[in-house]
C-alpha positions, -999 to 999 in steps of 0.1 A, spaced: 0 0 0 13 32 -14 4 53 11 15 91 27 18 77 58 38 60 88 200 -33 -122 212 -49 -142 234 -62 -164 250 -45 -194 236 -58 -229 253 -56 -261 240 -75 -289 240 -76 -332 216 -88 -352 185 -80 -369 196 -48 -382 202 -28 -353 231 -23 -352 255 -25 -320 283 -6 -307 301 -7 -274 317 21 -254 324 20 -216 343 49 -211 342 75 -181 329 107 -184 351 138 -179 347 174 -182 345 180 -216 325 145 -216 285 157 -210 249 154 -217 223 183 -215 204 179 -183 172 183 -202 155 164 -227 157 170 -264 136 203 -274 102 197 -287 102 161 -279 71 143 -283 72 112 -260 37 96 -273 51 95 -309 85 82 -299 69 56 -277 48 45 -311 83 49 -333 98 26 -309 71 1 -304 73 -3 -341 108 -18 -334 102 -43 -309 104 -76 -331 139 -63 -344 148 -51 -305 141 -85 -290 157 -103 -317 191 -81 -314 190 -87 -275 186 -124 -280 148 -127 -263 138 -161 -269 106 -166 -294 83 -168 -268 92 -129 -257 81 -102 -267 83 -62 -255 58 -39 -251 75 -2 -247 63 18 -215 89 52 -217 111 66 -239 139 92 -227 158 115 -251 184 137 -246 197 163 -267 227 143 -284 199 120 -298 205 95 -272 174 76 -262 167 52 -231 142 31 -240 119 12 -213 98 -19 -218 78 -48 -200 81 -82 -215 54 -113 -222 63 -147 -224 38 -166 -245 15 -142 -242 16 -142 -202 30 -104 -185 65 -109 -172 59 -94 -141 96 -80 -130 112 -85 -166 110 -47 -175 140 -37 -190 162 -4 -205 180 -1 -234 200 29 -243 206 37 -279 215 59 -305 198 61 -339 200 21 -341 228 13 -327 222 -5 -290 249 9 -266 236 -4 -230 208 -27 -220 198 -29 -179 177 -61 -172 156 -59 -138 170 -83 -116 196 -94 -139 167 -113 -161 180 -114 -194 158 -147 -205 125 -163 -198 119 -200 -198 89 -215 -178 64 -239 -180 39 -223 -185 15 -258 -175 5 -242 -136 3 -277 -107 -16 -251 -86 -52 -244 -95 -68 -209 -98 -90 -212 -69 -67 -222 -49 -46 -195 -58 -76 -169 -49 -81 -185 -17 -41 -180 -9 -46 -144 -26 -79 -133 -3 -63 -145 27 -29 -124 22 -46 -93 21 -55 -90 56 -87 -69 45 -127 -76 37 -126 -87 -1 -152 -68 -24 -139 -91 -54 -110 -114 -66 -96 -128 -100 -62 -142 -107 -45 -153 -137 -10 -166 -150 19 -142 -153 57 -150 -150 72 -138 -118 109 -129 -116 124 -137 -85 157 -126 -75 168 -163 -85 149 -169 -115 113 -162 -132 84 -184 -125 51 -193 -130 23 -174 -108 -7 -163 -102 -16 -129 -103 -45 -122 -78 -61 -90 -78 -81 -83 -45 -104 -50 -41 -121 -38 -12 -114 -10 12 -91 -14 46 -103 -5 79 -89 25 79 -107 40 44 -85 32 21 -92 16 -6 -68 -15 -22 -63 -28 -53 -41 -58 -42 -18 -80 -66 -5 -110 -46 14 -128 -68 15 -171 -57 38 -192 -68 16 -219 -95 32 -245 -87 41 -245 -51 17 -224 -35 40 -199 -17 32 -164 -14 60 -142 -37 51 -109 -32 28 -81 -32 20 -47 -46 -10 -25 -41 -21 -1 -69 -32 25 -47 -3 48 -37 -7 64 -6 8 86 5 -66 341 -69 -83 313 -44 -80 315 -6 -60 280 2 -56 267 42 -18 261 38 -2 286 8 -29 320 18 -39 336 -13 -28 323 -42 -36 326 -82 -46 293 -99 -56 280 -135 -95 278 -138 -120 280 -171 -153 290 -177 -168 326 -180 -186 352 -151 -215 329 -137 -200 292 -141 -160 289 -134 -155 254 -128 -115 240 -114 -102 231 -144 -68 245 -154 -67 241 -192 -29 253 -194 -16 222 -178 -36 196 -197 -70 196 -183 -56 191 -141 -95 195 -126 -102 193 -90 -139 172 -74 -159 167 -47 -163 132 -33 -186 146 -4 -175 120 20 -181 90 -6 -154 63 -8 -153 55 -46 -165 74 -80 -150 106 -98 -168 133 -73 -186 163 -85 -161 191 -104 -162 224 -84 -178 252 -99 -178 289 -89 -198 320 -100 -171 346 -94 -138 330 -97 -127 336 -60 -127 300 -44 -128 291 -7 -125 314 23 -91 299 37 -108 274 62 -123 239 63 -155 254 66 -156 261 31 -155 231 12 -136 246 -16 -105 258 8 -92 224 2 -98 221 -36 -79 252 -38 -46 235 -18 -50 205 -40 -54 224 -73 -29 251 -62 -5 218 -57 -15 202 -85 -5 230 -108 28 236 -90 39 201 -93 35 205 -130 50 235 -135 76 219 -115 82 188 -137 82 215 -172 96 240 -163 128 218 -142 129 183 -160 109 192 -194 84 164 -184 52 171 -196 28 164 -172 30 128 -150 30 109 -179 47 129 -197 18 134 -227 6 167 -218 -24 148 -200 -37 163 -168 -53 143 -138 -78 148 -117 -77 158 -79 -106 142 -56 -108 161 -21 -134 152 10 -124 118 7 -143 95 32 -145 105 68 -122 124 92 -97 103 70 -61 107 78 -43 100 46 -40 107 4 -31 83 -23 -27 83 -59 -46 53 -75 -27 52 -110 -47 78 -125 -59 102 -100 -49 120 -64 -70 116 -35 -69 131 -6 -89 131 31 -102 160 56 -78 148 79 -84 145 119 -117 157 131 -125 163 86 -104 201 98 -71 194 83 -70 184 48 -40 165 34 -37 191 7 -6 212 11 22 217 -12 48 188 -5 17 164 0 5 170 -36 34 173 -48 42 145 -36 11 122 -46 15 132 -81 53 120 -82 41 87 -75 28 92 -107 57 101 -126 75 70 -107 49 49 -121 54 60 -152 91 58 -154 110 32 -131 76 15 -120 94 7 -87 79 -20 -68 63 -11 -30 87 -40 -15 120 -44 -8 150 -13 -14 126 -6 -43 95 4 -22 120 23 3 131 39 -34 95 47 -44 84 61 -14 114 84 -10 112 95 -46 82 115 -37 96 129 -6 121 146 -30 101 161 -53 69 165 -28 102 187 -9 111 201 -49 78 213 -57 76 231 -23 104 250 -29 96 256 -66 65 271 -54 85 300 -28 53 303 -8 56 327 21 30 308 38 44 275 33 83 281 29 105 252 18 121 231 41 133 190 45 101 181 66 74 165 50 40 172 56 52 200 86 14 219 80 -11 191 77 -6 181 119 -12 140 111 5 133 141 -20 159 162 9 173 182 20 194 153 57 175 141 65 172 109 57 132 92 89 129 82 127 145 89 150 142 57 176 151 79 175 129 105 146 104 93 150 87 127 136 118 146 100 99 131 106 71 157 105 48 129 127 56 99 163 43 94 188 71 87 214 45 73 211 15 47 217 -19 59 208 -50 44 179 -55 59 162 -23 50 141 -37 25 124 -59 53 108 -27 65 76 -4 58 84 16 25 76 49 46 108 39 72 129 20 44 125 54 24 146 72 50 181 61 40 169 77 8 157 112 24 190 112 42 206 109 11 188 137 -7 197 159 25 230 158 27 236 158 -9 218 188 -12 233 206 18 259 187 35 268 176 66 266 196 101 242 219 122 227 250 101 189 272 98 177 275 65 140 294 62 140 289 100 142 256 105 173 243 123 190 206 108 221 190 121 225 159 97 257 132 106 266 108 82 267 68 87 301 66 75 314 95 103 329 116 69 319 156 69 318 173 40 292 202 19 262 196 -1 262 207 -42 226 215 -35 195 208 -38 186 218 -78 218 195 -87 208 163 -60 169 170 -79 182 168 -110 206 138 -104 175 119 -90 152 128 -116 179 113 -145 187 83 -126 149 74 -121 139 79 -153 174 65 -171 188 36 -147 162 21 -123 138 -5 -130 106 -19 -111 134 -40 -87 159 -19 -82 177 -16 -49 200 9 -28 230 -1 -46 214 3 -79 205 37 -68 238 47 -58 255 33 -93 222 54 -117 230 84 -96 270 87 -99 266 77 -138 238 102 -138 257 128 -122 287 118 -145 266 120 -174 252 155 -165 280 173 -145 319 157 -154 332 125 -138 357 149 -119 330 179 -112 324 188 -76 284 179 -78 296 139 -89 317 137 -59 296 153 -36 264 127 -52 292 102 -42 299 110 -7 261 111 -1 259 77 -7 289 70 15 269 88 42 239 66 45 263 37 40 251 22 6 289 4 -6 310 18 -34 303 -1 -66 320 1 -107 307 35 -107 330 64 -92 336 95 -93 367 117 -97 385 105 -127 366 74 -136 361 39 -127 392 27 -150 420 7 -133 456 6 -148 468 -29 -156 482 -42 -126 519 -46 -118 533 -64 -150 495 -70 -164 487 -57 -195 454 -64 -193 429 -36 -185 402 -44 -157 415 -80 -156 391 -89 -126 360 -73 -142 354 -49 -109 349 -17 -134 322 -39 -149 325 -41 -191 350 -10 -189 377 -21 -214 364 -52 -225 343 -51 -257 314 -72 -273 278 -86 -261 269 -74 -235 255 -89 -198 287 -117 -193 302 -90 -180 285 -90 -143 280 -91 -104 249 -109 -110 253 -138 -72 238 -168 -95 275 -175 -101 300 -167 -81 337 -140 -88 366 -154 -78 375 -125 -59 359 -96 -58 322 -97 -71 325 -92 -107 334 -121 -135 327 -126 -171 297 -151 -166 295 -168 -206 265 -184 -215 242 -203 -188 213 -193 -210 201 -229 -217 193 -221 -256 212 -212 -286 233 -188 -281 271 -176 -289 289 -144 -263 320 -134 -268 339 -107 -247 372 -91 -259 401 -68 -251 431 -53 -275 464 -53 -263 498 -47 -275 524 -71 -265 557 -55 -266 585 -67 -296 610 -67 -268 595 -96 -246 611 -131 -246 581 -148 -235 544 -139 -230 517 -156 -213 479 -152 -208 464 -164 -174 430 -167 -159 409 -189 -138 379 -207 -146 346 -220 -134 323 -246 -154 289 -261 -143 265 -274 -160 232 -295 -164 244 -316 -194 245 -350 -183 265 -366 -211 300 -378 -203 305 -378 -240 298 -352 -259 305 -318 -260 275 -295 -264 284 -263 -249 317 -247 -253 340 -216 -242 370 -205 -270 398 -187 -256 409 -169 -290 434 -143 -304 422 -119 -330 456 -104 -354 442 -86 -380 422 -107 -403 432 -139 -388 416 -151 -354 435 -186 -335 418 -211 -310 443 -211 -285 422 -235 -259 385 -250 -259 365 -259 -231 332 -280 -228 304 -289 -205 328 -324 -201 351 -301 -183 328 -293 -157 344 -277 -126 325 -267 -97 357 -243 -79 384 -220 -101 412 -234 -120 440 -214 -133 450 -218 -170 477 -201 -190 483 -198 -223 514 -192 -246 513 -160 -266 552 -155 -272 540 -158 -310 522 -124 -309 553 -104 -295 552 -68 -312 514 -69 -323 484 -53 -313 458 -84 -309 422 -91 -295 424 -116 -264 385 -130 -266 368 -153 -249 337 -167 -268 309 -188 -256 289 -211 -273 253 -231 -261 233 -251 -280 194 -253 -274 188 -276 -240 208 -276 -210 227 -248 -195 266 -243 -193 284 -217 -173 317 -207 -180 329 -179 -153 361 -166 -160 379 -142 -136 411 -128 -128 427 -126 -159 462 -116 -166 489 -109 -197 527 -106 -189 560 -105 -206 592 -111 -196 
């Protein structure tokens, strides 16, 4: 439940026409992207552009013929660079979880992020589990009167693999007014209970929170109804206490809405519409979005939700809010609204899940731009600060519902990341998040700003100064609509927003290293990505080998894309990255490469690396699967070793070949795996090394 209150591997494939290029370099000064989006782009018409491309997309990435992509966002920046999201189906069932992004320019594919590492879908698709059962297991996890049920099969991707489920969709209302649409997903074929998601996201007129303010309305002297046709149609309704249906729009003889009390029922439309219209301005006139979705479509506001109820919500389409304690205190004001409608825009983009580091993600998301939008709007009434919800009194004693910086001050919120955040409510998990965004934006140690007083520490004990809040915003905004995906964690999060900040700012610029040291201050661990130069190694002692353990991801190394990982279904031999070939269990070849110059003046030369083979072949005979080790001089490319499924080895073993031959030329070292239809081979190569003597 969604409420207010208390990725991926690297894909590069060639086929089908699109073509494919590779570059894994880091950014540097002179090496940036535009903050803003393209001018004049039209999402809805590059969304159709690009769904036209799908059969060619998931043939180039390799998507078996039971897959196919359904694109959900497109992202272009100025260069012409696109990121391109979509959700996948698996004969003709949703992959729930195997949404994916793939970065590219005119046709050529340059990066792909898989959620959860998922870069292939095969399940039966033949359920052991029968739907009722299912809806039984459903209606008992949600804890809350049923008003109906239905379920059918999707494919669920766990964090070890996709399988077969049910999807069960439970409304009703909980006992506290809100309403749930509830997807439980059970496992078809042994009953277990994988996860859930809720649908509903909680969380000149005289306003209660903001005083007088000016606001878009339409009509003519006589009938004026809340509708603000400059910002795509955003109207504003009466539920009247009701509990479901669109409410009643407010209308208004003179144009001059509510008195600047509850009394007046159209004190609280005018706080919801006021934030409403900030929040869009916000999104244009900062990130170039236009409007939530990003199609110059407006959404409605519903106000007088329900009872005396404590709470507001975004359902998918629409924001909702209640009168609050005693029906006097209206969950209207700025960074509320603002806040409801960046659920929205997270639904829209990253479609981060409400479990796990992802909900902690979501939930946080719109603390930051709820906090954005208040400080967009420079309301004397309602000046910006890092507390969230400081005017609405939910807590009846007047505090703030949340601290950014200190989210413990709440009683419930974590101010550092652990690994065993995810395990908590999305509104505590979210704090490591809202600490993040504080002292990114203004650093560590006590200071007042607009009258409040903050003293944020960080985890890690380091003090240093924030770049500010307009750079941390803007750095958020690219990585959640560029890098995460529906199951992204904190880690993920810290890797989008150093790459974004590389991408926007110079991988030596004072706002990457200060994103950087934010992330070091809720404790989230270093990754590939860094600041300050880039994430490069130099080869190692004698090695002349660049990246030879992998730890700077696919930097240096060239070809498809994914082997290259820190995915845990195989293990590194040290550290936590390897080149991970094949595994796939169908028809595929990978191959991964580096050029390197071997010097005329060596004696000898030698290439070493360790190796790791498993595999479900169970023939002692034959060798289906294979992984080349091959040098590439000029024209002419030698098999220097072959390995098979029949050398299966479940712990590292060192090889090392003889490359004196190659002394005084520039060659490709590549390592090429190849699967044929049935059972999967791994070959996980580490630690690799070239020397000369």
């Amino acid at each position: 439940m969604k409420r207010l209150t208390s990725a991926g591997a690297v894909a590069i494939v060639a086929a089908a026409g699109l073509a494919t290029t590779f570059t894994a370099s880091t950014a540097g000064a002179a090496d940036r992207s535009v903050p803003l989006p393209a001018s004049g782009f039209n999402q809805p018409a590059a969304v159709k552009a690009e769904q036209a491309l799908t059969a060619r997309t998931a043939t180039a990435l390799g998507l078996g013929s039971g897959e196919q992509l359904q694109v959900r966002d497109v992202v272009k920046d100025p260069d012409g660079t696109e990121y391109v999201r979509y959700d996948r189906t698996y004969n003709g069932l949703k992959v729930v979880g195997g949404d994916l992004i793939v970065k590219r320019k005119g046709e050529s594919i340059g990066q792909v992020t898989y959620n959860r590492g998922a870069k292939a879908v095969e399940v039966s698709t033949k359920p052991t589990l029968s739907q009722s059962a299912a809806l039984t297991k459903g209606a008992q996890a949600s804890k809350f009167k049923a008003d109906s049920s239905k379920g059918q099969l999707v494919v669920f991707v766990t964090p070890a693999k996709p399988v077969l489920a049910y999807d069960v969709v439970t409304t009703g209302v909980k006992a506290d007014q809100t309403p749930s649409v509830l997807h439980t997903y059970v496992d078809a074929n042994s009953g277990k209970v994988l996860a859930q998601n809720d649908e509903i996201k909680e969380g000149t007129g005289n306003s209660m929170y903001a005083g007088k303010v000016t606001i878009g309305t339409s009509g003519s002297s006589g009938n004026f109804s809340l509708t603000d046709p400059t910002r795509g149609g955003n109207y504003t309704t009466d539920l009247k206490g009701a509990t479901s249906g669109n409410g009643t729009t407010f209308t208004d003889a003179d144009d001059t809405w509510g008195n600047g009390a509850a009394s007046d029922r159209a004190t609280a439309a005018v706080d919801a519409h006021y934030g409403a219209q900030l929040t869009w301005d916000y999104y244009k006139n900062v990130h170039s979005r236009n409007g939530i979705f990003n199609n110059g479509q407006g959404a409605r506001s519903r106000v007088h939700y329900g009872n005396a109820y404590v709470n507001a919500f975004w359902d998918g389409t629409q924001m909702t809010y209640g009168d609050g304690i005693s029906n006097t205190h209206p969950l209207t004001a700025i960074d509320v609204a603002g806040h409801e409608m960046s659920h929205g825009v997270t639904e829209a983009t990253a479609n981060l899940n409400y479990s796990g580091d992802a909900g902690g993600l979501n939930e946080a998301t719109s603390d930051i731009f709820g906090t954005m939008v208040e400080w967009y709007a420079n309301n004397a009434s309602d000046p910006g600060d890092y507390l969230i919800g400081e005017k609405i009194n939910i807590n009846g004693d007047g505090t703030p519902l949340r601290y950014m910086d200190k989210p413990s001050k709440d009683g419930a919120s974590k101010d550092c990341w652990t690994t065993s955040t995810g395990g908590l409510d999305p509104h505590y998990s979210s704090g490591p998040l809202n600490h993040w965004f504080y002292l990114a934006s203004e650093g560590t140690g006590s200071k007042t700003i607009n009258g409040v007083t903050y003293n944020s520490t960080a985890c890690n004990g380091t003090t240093f100064a924030g770049v500010g809040r307009d750079v941390a915003a803007k750095v958020w905004y690219r990585t959640l609509t560029t890098k995460l995906s529906s199951g992204s964690t904190y880690k993920d999060a810290r890797e989008g927003a150093i790459n974004s900040a590389k991408e926007l700012y110079g991988a030596d610029s004072a706002q990457c290293k200060g994103i950087e040291a934010a992330f070091g201050g809720i404790s989230v661990p270093a990754g590939s990505a860094a600041c300050g130069g880039g994430t490069t190694p130099p080869p190692t002692g004698d090695n002349l080998l660049k990246n030879p353990g992998f730890e700077s991801g696919a930097v240096d190394w060239t070809g498809t894309a994914g082997p290259v990982t820190d995915n845990t279904g195989r293990p590194a031999r040290t550290g936590t990255w390897k080149l991970w070939l094949q595994g796939n269990g169908r028809a595929t070849t990978e191959s991964v490469g580096q050029s390197v110059a071997i010097p005329a003046s060596a004696t000898a030369a030698s290439l070493s690396f360790w190796i790791r083979i498993d595999t479900a072949e169970t023939t002692t005979t034959t060798a289906y699967d294979t992984a080349k080790v091959q040098v590439v001089d000029g024209t002419t490319t030698s098999t220097l070793a072959t390995y098979s499924n029949l050398n299966k080895n479940t712990s590292y073993v060192q090889k090392t070949l003889n490359l004196t031959a190659y002394k005084g030329k520039t060659v490709t070292i590549k390592f090429v795996g190849q699967e044929d239809s049935s059972a999967q081979t791994s070959f996980v190569v580490d630690d690799t090394s070239l020397t000369v003597s």
